[in-house]
MARLO-928102 format. One record per atom (N, C-alpha, C): x, y, z; residue in one letter. Coordinates in steps of 0.2 Angstrom, whole numbers, padded with zeros to 4 digits, always signed. Atoms other than C-alpha are relative to their C-alpha. Layout:
BEGIN
XYZA;...
//
This chain:
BEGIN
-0006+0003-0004X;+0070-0073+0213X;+0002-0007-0003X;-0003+0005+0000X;+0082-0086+0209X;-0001-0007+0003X;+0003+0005-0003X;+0077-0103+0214X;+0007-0005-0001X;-0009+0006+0004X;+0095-0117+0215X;-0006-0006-0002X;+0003+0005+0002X;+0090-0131+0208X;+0004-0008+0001X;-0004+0004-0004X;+0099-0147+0216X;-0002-0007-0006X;+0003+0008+0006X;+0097-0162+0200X;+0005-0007+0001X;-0005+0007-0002X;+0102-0180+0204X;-0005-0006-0004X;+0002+0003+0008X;+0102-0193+0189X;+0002-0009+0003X;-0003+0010+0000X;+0104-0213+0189X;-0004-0002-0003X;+0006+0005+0003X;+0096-0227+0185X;-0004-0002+0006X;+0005+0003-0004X;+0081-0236+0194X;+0006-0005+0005X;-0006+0004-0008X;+0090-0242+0214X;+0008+0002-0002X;-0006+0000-0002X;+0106-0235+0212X;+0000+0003+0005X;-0001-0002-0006X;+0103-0227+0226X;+0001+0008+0001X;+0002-0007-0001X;+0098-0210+0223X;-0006+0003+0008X;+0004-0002-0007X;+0082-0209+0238X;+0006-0001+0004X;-0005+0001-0008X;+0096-0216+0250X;+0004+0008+0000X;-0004-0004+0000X;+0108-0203+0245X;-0004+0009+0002X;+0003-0004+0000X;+0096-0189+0245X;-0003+0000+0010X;+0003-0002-0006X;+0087-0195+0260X;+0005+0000+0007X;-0005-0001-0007X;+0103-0194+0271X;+0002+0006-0001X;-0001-0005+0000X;+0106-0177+0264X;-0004+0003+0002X;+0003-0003-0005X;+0091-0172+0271X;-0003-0001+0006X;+0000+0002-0003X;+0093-0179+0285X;+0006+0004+0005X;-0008-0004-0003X;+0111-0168+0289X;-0004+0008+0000X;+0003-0008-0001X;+0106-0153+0296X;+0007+0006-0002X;-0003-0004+0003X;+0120-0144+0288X;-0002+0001-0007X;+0003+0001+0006X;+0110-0147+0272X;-0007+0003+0001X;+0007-0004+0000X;+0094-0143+0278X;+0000+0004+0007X;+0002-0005-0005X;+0092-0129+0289X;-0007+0001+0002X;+0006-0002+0000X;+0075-0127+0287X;-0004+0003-0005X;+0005-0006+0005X;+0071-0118+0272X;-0005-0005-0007X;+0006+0004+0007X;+0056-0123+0262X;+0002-0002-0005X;-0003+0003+0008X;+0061-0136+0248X;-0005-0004-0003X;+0005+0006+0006X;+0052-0145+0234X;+0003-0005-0001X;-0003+0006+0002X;+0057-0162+0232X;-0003-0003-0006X;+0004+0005+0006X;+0052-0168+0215X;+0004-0006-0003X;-0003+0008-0001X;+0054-0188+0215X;-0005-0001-0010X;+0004+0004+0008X;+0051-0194+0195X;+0002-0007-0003X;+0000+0005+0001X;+0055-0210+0199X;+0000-0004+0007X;+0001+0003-0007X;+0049-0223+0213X;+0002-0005+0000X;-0002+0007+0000X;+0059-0237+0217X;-0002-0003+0005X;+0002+0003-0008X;+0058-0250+0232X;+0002+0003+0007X;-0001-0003-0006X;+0068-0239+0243X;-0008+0008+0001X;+0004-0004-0001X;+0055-0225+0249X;+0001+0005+0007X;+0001-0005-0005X;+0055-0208+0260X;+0000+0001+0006X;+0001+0000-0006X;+0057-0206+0276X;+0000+0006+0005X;+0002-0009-0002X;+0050-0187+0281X;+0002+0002+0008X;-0004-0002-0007X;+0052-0190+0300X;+0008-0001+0002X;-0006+0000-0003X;+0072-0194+0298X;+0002+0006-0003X;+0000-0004+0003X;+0072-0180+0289X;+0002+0008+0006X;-0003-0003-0004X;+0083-0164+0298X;-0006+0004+0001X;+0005-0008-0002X;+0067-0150+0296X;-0006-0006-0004X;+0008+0003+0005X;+0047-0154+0291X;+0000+0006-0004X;+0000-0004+0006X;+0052-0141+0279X;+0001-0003-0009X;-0004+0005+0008X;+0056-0155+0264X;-0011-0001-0002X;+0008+0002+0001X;+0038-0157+0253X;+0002-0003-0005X;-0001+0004+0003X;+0037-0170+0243X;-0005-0003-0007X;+0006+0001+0007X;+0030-0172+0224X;+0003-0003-0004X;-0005+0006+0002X;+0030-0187+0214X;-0004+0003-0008X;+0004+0000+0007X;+0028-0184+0195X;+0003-0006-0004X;+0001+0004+0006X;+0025-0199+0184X;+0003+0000-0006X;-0002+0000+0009X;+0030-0193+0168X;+0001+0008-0001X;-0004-0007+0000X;+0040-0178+0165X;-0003+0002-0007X;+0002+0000+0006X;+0032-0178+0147X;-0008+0004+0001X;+0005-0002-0001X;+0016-0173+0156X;-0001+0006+0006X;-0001-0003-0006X;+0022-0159+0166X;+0004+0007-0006X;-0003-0002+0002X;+0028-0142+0159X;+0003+0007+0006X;-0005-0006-0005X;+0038-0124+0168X;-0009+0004+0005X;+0008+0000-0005X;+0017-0120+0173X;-0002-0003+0005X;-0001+0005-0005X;+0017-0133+0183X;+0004-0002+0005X;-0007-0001-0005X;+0035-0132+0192X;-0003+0004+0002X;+0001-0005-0005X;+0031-0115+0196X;-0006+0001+0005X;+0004+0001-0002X;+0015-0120+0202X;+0000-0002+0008X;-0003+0003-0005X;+0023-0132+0213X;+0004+0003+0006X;-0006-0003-0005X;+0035-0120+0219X;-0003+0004+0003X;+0003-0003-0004X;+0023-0108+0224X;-0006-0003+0008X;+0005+0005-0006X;+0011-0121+0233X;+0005+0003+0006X;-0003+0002-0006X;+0025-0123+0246X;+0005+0005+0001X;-0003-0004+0000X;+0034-0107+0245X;+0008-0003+0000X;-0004+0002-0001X;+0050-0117+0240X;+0007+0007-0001X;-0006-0005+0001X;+0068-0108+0242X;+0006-0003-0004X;-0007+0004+0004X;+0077-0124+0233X;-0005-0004-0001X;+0004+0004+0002X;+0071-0136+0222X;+0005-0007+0000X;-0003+0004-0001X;+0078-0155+0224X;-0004-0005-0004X;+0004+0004+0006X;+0076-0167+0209X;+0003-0009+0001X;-0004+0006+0001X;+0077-0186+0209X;-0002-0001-0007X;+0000-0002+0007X;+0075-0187+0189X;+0000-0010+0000X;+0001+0006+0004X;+0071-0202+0180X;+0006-0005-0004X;-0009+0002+0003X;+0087-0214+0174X;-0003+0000-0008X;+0002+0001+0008X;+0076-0216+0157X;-0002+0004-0006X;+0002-0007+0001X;+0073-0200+0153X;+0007+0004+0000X;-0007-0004+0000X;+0085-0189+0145X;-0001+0006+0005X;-0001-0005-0006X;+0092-0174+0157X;-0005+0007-0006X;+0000-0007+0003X;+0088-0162+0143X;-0008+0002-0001X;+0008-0002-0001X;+0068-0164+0144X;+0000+0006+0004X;+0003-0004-0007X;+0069-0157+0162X;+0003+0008+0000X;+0000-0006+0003X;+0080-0144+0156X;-0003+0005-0003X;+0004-0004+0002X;+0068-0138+0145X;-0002+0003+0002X;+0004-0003-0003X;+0055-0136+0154X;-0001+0005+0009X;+0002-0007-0004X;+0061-0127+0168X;-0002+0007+0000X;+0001-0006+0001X;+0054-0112+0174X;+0007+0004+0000X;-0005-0006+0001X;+0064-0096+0170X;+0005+0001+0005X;-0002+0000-0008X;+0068-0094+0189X;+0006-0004+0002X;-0003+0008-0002X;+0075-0111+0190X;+0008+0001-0002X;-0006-0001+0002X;+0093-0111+0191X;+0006-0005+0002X;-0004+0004-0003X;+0106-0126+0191X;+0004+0002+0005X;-0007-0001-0003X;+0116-0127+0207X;+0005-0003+0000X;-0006+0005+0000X;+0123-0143+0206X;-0004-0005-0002X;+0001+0004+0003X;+0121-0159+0198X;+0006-0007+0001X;-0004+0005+0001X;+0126-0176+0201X;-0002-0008-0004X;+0002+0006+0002X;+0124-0193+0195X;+0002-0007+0006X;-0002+0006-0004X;+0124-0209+0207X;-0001-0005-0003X;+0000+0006+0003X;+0128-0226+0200X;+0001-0005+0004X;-0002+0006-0001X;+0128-0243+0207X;+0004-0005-0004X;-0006+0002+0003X;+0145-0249+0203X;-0001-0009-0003X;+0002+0005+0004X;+0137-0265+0201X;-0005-0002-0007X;+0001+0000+0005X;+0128-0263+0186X;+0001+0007-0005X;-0003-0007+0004X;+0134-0247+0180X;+0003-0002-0007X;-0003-0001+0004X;+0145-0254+0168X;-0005-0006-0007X;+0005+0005+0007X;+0131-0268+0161X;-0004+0008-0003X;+0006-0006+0002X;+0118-0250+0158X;+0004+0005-0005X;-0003-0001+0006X;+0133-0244+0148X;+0002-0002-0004X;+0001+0003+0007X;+0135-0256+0136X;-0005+0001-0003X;+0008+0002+0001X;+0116-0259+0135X;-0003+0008-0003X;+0004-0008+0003X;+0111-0240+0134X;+0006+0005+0002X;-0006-0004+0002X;+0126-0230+0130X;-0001+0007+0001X;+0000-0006+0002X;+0118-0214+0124X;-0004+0003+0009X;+0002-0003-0005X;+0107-0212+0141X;+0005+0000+0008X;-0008-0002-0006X;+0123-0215+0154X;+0003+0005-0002X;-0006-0005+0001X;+0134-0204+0142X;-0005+0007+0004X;+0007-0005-0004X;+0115-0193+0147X;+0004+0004+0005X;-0003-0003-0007X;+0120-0191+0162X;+0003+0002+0004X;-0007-0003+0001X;+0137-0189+0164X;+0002+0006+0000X;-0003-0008+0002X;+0140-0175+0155X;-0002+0005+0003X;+0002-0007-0002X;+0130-0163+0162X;+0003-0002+0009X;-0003+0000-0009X;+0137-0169+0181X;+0005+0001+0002X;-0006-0001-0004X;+0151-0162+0192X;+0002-0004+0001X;-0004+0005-0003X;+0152-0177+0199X;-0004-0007-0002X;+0004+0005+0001X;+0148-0196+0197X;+0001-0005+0007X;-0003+0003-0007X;+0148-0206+0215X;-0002-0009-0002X;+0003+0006+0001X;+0149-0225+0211X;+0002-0005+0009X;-0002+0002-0005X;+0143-0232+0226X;-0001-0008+0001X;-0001+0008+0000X;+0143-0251+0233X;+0005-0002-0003X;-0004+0002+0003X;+0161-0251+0227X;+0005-0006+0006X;-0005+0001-0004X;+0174-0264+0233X;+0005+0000-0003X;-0006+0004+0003X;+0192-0270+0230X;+0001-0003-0004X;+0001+0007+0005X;+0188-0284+0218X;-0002+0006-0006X;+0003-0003+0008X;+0182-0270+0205X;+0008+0004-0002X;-0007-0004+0003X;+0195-0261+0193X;-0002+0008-0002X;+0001-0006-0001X;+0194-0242+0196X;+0001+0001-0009X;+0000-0004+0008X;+0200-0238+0178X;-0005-0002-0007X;+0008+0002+0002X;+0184-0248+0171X;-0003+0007-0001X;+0003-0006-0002X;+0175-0234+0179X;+0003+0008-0005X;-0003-0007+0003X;+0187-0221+0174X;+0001+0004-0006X;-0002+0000+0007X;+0189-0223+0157X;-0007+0003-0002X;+0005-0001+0002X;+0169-0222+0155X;-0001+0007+0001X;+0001-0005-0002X;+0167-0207+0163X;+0003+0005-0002X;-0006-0006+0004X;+0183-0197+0155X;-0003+0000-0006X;+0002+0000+0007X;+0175-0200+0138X;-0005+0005+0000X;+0004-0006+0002X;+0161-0189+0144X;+0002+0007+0004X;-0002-0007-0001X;+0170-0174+0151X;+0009-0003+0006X;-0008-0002+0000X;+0190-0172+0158X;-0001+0003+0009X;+0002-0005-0006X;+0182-0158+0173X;-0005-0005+0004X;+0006+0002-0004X;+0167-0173+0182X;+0006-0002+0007X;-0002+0005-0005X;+0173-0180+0197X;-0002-0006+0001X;+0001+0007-0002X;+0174-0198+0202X;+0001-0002+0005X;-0002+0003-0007X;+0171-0204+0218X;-0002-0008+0002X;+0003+0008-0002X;+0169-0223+0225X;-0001+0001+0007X;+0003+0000-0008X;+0157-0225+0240X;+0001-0007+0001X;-0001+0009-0002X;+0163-0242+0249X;-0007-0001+0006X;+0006+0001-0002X;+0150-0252+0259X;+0000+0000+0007X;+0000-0003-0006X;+0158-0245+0275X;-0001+0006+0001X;+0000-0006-0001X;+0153-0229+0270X;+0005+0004-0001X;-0006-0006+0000X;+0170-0219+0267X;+0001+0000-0008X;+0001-0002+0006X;+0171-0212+0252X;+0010+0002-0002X;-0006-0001+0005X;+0188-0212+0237X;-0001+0004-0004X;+0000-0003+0005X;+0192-0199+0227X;+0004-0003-0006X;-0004+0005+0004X;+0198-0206+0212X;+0005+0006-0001X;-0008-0004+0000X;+0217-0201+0208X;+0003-0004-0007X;-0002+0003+0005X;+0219-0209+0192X;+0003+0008-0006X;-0002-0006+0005X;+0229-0196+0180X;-0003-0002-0007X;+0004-0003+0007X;+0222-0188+0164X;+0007+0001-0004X;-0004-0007+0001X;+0240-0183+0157X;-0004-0001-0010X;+0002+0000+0006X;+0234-0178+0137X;+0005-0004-0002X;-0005+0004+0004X;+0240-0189+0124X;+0002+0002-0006X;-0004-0005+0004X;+0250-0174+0115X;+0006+0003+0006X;-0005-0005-0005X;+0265-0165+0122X;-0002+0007-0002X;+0001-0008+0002X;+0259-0147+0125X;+0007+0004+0001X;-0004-0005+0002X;+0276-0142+0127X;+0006-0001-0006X;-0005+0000+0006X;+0284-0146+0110X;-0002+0005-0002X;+0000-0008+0005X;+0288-0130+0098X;-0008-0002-0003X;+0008+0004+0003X;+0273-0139+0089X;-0005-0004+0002X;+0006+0002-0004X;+0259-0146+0097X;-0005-0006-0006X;+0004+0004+0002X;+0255-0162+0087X;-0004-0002+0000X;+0006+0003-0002X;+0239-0167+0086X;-0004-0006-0003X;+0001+0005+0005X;+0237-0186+0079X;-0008-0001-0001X;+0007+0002-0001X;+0222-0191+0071X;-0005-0001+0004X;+0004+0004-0003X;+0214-0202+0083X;+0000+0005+0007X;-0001-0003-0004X;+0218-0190+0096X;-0003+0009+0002X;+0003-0008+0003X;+0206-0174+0088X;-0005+0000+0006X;+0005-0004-0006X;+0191-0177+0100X;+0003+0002+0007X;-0002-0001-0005X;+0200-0177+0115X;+0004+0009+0001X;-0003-0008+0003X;+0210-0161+0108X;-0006+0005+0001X;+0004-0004-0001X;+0194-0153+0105X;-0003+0001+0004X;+0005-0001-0007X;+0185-0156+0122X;+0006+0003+0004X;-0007-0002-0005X;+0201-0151+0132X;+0001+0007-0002X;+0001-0008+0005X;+0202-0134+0121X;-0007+0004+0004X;+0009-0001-0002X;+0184-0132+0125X;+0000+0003+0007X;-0001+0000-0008X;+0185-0134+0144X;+0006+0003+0002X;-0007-0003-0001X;+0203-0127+0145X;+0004+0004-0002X;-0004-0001+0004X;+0207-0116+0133X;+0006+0003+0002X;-0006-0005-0001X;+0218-0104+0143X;+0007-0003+0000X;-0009+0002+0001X;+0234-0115+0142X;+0001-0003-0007X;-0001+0002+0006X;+0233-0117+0125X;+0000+0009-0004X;-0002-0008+0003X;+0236-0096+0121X;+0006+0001-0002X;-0005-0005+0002X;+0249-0091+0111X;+0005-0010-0003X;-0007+0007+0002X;+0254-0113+0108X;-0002+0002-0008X;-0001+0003+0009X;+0257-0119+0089X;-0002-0007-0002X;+0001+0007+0003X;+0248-0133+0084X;-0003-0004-0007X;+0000+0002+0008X;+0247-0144+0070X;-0007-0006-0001X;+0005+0005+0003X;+0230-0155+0064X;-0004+0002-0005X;+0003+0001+0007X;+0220-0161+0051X;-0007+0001+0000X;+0007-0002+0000X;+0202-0155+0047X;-0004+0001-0006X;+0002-0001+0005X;+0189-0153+0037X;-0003+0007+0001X;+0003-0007+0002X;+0184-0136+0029X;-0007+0001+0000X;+0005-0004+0001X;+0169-0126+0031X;-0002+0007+0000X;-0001-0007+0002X;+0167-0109+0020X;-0008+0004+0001X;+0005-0006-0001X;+0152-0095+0021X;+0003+0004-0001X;+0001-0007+0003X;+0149-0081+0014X;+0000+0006+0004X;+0000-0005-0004X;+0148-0071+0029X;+0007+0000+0005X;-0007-0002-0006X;+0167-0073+0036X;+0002+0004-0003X;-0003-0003+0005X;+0178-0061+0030X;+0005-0004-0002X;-0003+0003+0005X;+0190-0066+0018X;+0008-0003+0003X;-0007+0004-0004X;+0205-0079+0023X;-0002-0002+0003X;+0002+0002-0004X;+0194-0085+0035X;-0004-0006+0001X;+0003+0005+0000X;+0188-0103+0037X;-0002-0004+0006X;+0003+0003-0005X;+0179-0114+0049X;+0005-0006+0001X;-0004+0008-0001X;+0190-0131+0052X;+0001-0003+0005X;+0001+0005-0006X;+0188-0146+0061X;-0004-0006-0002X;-0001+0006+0000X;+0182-0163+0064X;-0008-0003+0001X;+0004+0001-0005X;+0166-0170+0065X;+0000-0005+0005X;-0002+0003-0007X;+0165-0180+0083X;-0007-0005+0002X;+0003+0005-0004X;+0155-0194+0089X;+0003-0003+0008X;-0002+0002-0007X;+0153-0193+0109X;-0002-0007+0004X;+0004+0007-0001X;+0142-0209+0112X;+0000-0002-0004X;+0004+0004+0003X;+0133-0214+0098X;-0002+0004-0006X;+0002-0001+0007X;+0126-0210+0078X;-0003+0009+0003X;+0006-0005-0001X;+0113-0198+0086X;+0005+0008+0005X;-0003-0006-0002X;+0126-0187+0095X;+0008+0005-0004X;-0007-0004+0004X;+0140-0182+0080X;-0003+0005-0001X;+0002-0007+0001X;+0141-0164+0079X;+0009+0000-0002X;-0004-0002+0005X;+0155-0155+0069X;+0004+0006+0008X;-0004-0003-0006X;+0168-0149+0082X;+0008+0003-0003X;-0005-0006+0003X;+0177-0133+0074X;+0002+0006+0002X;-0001-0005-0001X;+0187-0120+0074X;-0001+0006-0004X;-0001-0006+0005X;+0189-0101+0066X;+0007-0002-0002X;-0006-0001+0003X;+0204-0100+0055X;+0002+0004-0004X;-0001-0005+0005X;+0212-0085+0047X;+0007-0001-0002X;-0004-0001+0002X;+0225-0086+0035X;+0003+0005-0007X;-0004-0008+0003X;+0238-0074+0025X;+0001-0004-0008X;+0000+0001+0005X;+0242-0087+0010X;-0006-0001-0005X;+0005-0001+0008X;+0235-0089-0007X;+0000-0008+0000X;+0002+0011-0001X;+0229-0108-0006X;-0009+0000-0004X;+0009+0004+0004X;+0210-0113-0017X;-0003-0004+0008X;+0001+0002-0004X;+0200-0119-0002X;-0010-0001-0001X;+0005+0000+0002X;+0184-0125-0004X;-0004-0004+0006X;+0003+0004-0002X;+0170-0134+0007X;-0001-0008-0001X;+0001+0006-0001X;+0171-0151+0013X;+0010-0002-0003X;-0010+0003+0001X;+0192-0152+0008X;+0003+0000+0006X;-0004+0003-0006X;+0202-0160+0021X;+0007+0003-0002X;-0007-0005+0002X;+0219-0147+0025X;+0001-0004+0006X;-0005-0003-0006X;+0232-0148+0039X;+0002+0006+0001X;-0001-0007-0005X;+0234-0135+0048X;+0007+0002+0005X;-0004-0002-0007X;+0248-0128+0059X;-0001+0007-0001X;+0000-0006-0001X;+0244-0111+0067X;-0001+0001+0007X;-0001-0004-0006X;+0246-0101+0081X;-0008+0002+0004X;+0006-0003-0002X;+0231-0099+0094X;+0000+0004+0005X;+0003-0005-0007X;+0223-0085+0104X;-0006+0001-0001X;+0007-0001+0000X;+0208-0079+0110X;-0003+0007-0002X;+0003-0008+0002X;+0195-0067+0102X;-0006-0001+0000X;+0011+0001+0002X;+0174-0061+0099X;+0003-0001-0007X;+0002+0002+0006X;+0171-0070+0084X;-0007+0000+0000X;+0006+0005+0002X;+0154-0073+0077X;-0002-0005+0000X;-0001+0009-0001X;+0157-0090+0075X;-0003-0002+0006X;-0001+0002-0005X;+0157-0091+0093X;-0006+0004+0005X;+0004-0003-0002X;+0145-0079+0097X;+0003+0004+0005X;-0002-0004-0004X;+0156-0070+0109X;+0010-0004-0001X;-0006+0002+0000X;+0176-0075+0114X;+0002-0009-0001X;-0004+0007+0001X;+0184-0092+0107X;+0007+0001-0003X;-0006+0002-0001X;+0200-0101+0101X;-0001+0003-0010X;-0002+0002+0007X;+0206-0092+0083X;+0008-0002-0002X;-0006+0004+0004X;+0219-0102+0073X;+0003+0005-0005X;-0002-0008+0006X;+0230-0088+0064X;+0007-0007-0004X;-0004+0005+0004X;+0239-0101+0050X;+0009+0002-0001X;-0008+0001+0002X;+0258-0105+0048X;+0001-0002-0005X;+0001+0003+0006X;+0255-0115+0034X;-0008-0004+0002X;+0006+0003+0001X;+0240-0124+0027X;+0000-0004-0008X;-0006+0005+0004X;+0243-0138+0016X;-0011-0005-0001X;+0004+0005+0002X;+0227-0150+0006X;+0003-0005+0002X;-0003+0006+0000X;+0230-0168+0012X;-0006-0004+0002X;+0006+0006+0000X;+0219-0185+0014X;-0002+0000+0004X;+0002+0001-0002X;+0207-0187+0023X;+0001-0007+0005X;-0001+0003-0005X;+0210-0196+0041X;-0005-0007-0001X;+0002+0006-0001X;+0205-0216+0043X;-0001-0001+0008X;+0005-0002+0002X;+0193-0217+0051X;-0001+0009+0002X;+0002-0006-0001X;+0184-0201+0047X;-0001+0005+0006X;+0006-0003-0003X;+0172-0199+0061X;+0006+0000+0007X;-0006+0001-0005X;+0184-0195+0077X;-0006+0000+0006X;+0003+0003-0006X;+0179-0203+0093X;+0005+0001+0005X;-0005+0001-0003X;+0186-0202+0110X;+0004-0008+0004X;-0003+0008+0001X;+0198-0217+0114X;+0000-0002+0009X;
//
């Protein structure tokens, strides 16, 4: 049987226990069904089992997520016949550990990240690569303790770097809660004949593709890439694209597409082309099932972009 998995991410007192122990506190959240709470991180705030909607919440703290594997979840889960598991996760700790080791059963329902708007933005300078952590894998990020005096687009700006699709909301210290309303518009025009797409402007392109590709079927766009050939595409078929730095050194990875084209052009590994070609979607290998292929209009050798590594801005 499937077990949800309820995972919630911050750093030490943003106010993860509050926000957890007022949800279980709402009896439209806990009805009563057996839950495992695994806390893997204790701060000054602490538990409080009799506000709690049902004495159906069990409570297990683990120390160190390094000393724990999918053996020992499941262990947990059977102890207390859980039906949902609810995770306070460690701010210092990447998310991807706890992913591991889930057991097989174990199944993200939802995931958020709670941040204290007052120092949220020092723990992103400071430690860039474990905030981006967090982020990205959440629907949402709640930064709460917000006032007036703070500049919403600070916040906005961080958070759209790691995904386009999170929500941002700000909890004020009267309790009501904003949804942020800050537009995203792309900084391309998807309705020109051609779909532009400037250098500095690649990762943002490729994340937006990724997460959206259906309105981009059947456009015509033009950018610059580096080539990657194999012996296993069929013939006219190249890999192109950019590599991409989302935070930090430790997270560039090569964010490509398929490309098949009809002209007689020398293309070799590691040559920087422009590209304009018509996209739809198909099973490639590449892709391991359906993604975005680039069928060429033209394709042209030309310099390599300054700077190389594309970041989003």
């Amino acid at each position: 049987m499937e077990i949800p998995v309820y995972l919630f991410t911050g750093f030490l007192e943003s106010g993860k226990t509050r926000f957890i122990q007022e949800m279980m506190g709402d009896d439209r959240f806990n009805e009563g069904e057996e839950t495992l709470l695994l806390v893997f991180e204790e701060g000054e705030e602490e538990y409080r089992p009799e506000f709690f909607a049902s004495d159906s919440v069990h409570i297990e703290t683990v120390e160190d997520v390094e000393a724990i594997d999918a053996k020992t979840l499941s262990a947990l889960e059977k102890k207390y016949g859980a039906k949902r598991i609810i995770v306070e996760y460690n701010g210092m700790s990447e998310v991807g550990k706890f992913l591991e080791i889930m057991p097989d059963n174990w199944v993200i329902a939802q995931t958020l990240m709670i941040a204290d708007s007052n120092t949220f933005l020092n723990f992103n300078a400071n430690m860039r690569q474990l905030t981006f952590d967090k982020m990205q894998v959440s629907e949402a990020v709640i930064f709460n303790r917000f006032d007036d005096k703070k500049d919403k687009m600070e916040f906005h700006k961080i958070v759209r770097g790691a995904g386009r699709r999170i929500d941002i909301l700000y909890e004020y210290a009267d309790g009501h809660v904003e949804p942020d309303r800050i537009p995203d518009p792309l900084p391309y025009d998807m309705n020109a004949p051609i779909v532009e797409i400037k250098d500095e402007d690649y990762a943002e392109f490729y994340r937006d593709l990724v997460e959206d590709g259906g309105k981009y079927e059947g456009k015509i766009l033009s950018f610059k890439g580096i080539v990657a050939v194999d012996n296993t595409l069929p013939k006219k078929t190249i890999v192109v694209g950019r590599h991409i730095m989302t935070c930090c050194e430790a997270d560039i990875f090569y964010g490509a597409f398929v490309c098949t084209y009809t002209q007689t052009i020398a293309l070799k590994k590691r040559d920087w082309v422009k590209i304009t070609a018509k996209v739809k979607f198909a099973k490639h290998e590449v892709y391991e099932g359906v993604g975005p292929i680039f069928e060429a209009i033209s394709i042209e050798h030309t310099q390599k972009p300054d700077p190389e590594l594309a970041t989003f801005n």
